[in-house]
C-alpha positions as CSV (number, residue, x, y, z in Angstrom):
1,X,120.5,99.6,144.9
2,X,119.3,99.8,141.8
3,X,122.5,101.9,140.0
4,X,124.1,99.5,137.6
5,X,127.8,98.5,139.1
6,X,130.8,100.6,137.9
7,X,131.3,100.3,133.8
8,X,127.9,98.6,133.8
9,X,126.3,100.4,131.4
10,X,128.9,101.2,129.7
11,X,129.3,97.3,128.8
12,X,125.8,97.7,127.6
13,X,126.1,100.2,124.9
14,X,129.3,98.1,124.0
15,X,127.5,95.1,123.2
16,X,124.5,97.1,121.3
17,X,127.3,98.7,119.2
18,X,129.1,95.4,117.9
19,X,126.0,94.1,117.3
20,X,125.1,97.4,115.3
21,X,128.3,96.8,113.5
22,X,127.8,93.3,112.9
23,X,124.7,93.9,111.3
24,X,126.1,97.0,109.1
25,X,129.2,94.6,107.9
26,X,126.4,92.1,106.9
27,X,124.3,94.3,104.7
28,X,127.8,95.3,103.4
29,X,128.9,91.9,102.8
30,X,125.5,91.0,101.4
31,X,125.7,94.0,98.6
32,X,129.2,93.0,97.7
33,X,128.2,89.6,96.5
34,X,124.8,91.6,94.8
35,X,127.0,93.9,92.7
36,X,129.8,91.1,92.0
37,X,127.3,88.9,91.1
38,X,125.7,91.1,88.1
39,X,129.0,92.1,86.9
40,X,130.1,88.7,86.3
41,X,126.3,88.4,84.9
42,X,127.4,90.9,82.4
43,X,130.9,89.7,81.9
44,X,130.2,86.2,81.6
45,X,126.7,85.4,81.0
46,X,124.0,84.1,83.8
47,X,124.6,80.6,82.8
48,X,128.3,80.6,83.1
49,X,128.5,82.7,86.5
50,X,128.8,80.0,89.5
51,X,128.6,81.1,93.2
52,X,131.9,79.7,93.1
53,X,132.9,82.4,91.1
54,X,130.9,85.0,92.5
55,X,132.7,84.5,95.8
56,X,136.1,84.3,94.4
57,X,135.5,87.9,93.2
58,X,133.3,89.6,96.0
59,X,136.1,88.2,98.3
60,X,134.1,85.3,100.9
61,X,134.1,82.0,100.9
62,X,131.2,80.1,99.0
63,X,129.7,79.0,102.3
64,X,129.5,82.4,103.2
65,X,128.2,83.5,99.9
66,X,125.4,80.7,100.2
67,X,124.9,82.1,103.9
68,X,123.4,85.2,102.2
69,X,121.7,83.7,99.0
70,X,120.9,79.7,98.3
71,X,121.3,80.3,94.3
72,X,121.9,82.5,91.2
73,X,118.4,83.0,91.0
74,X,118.0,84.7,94.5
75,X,120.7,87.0,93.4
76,X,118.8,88.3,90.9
77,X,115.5,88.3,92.8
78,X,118.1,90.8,95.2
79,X,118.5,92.3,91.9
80,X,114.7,92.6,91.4
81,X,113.9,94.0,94.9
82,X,116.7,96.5,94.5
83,X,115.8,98.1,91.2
84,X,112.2,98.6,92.7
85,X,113.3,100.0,95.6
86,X,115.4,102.7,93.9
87,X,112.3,103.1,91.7
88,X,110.2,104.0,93.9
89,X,112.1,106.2,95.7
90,X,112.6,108.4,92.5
91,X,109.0,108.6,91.8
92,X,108.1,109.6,95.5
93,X,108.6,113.5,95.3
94,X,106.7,113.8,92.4
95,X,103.8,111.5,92.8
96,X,103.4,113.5,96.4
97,X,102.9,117.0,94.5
98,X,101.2,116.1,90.9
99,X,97.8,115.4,90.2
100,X,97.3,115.0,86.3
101,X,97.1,111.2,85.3
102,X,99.8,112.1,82.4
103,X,102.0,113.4,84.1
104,X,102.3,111.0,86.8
105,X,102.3,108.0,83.9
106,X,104.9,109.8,82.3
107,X,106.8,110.5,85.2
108,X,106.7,107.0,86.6
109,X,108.0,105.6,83.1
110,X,110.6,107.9,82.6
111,X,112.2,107.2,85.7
112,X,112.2,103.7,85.3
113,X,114.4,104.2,82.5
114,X,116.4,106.2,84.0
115,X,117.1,104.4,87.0
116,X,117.2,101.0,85.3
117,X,120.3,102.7,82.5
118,X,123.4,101.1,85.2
119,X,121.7,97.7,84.1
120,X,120.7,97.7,80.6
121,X,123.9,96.0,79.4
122,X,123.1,93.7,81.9
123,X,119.2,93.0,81.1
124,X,120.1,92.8,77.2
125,X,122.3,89.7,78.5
126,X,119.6,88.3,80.8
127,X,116.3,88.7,79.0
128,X,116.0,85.2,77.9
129,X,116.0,83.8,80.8
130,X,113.5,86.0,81.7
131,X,111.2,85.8,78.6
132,X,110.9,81.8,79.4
133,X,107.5,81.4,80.5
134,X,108.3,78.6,83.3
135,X,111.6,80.7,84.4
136,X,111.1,81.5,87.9
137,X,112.6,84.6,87.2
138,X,110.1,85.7,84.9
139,X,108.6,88.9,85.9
140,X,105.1,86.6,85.7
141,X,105.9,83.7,88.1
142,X,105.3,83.1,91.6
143,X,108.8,83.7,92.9
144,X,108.5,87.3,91.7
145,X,105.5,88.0,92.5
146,X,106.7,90.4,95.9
147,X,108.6,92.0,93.1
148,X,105.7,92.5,91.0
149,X,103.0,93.3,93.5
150,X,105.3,96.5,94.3
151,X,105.7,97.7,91.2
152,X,101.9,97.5,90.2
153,X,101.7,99.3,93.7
154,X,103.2,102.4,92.1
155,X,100.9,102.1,89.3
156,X,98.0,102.1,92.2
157,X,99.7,105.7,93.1
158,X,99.3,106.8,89.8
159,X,95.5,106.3,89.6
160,X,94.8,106.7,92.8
161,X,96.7,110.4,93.3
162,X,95.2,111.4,89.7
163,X,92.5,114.2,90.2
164,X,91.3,113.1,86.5
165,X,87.7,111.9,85.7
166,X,87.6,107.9,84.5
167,X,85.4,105.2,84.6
168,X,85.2,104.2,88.5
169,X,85.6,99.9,87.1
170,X,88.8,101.0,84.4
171,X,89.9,102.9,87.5
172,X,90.1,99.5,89.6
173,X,91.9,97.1,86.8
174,X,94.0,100.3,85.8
175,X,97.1,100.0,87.8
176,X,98.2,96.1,86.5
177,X,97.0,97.3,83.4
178,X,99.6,99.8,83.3
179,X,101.8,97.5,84.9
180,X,101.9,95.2,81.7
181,X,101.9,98.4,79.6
182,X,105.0,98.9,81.1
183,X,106.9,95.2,80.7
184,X,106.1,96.0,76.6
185,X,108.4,99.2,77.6
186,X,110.6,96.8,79.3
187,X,111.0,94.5,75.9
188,X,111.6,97.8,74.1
189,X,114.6,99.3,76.3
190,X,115.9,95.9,76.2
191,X,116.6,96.1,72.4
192,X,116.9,99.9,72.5
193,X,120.5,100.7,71.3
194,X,120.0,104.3,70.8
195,X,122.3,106.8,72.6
196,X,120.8,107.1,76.6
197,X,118.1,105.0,75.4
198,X,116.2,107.8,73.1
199,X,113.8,105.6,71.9
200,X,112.4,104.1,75.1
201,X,111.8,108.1,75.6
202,X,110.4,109.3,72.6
203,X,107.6,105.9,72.9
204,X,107.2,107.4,76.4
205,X,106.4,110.5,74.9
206,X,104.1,109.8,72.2
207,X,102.3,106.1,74.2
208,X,101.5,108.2,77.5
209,X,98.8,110.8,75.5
210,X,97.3,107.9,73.5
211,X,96.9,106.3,77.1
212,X,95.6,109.5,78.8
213,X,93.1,110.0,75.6
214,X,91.8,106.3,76.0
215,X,91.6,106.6,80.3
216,X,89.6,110.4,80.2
217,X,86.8,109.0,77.2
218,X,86.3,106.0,79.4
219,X,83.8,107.9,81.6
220,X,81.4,109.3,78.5
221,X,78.1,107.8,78.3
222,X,78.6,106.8,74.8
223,X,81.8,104.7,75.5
224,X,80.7,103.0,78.8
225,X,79.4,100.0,77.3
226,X,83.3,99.5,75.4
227,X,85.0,100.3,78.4
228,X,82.5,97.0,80.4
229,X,82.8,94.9,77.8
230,X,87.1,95.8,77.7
231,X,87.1,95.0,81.4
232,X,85.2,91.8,81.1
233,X,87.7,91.0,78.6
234,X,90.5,91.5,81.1
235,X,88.8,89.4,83.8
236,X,88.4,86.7,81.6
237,X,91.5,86.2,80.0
238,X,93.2,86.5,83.9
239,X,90.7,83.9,84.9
């Protein structure tokens, strides 16, 4: 009484396996159609890339490519949440150890670029579908906005890890304000032809200080009043 019967568990671990494996050929399947889906994207333009053909390449049938996303645009929302992902994980290491506000801008905006370089040729294709204002893949609409709130989340780190002095109401709008800082980097890679994208770096370079200069005044006496009246600003125009 209560052993299981011979090869009972056994059976058990059998059917936790095949489901494990099920579950890993999904996530497989699922980044096969991702990564077939921006090569075409590349190839042949967003606009004339069906799931029809995206399924013809990644190998499934178009049922089964609908299984895992309902349209072109939730491929690139995959698209969206991948990049982020792979973002964040390049910034963790060094937004655990450094505590200078510079640094951890810089840091954060360099390895955007560098993690975003497998899909420039890509982005340069797609950017006007994303510039349209009413394009729910703009990084500004609601369909994004899972993508976006995680992004402006690793601005957050960057403020909030910084053992600089700044204005305690800058410190609070700071992170989307960076965040949008970092879309007019976006719009500059985009158009950025130089080798490795050496100009994206060099506006890094010389943009981060200027910002860094700007954040530590913000807390003088003498510039409080600019910095309230630059946040009501902000407030309103967001209104």
């Amino acid at each position: 009484m209560g052993r299981f019967p011979a090869g009972g568990a056994p059976a058990r671990r059998k059917v936790t396996n095949v489901s494990e494996a099920r579950n890993r050929g999904s996530e497989s399947t699922r980044e096969v159609i991702v990564e077939t889906a921006l090569r075409l994207f590349r190839e042949r333009g967003f606009d004339a890339t069906t799931m029809r053909a995206i399924a013809a390449e990644a190998g499934v049938s178009v049922g089964n490519a609908y299984y895992y996303f309902d349209s072109k645009e939730a491929l690139i929302q995959a698209y969206y949440d991948r990049a982020q992902a792979e973002h964040e994980a390049a910034c963790s290491d060094f937004l655990t150890t450094e505590t200078a506000f510079a640094a951890r801008l810089s840091g954060v905006l360099r390895e955007w670029v560098r993690v975003s370089e497998p899909y420039h040729e890509f982005a340069v294709k797609f950017y006007k579908h994303a510039a349209e204002p009413t394009n729910p893949l703009s990084p500004f609409s609601e369909q994004t906005s899972p993508a976006r709130e995680a992004s402006i989340g690793i601005y957050r780190q960057v403020v909030e890890g910084s053992r600089d002095r700044m204005n305690a109401e800058l410190r609070e709008e700071l992170p989307e304000l960076l965040w949008l800082l970092s879309m007019g980097m976006v719009l500059f890679w985009v158009h950025d032809t130089s080798p490795g994208c050496a100009r994206t770096y060099r506006l890094i370079e010389v943009t981060v200080p200027l910002v860094d200069r700007l954040v530590g005044l913000s807390h003088l006496p003498g510039l409080r009043g600019i910095t309230k009246d630059f946040i009501s600003a902000v407030h309103e125009l967001r209104a």
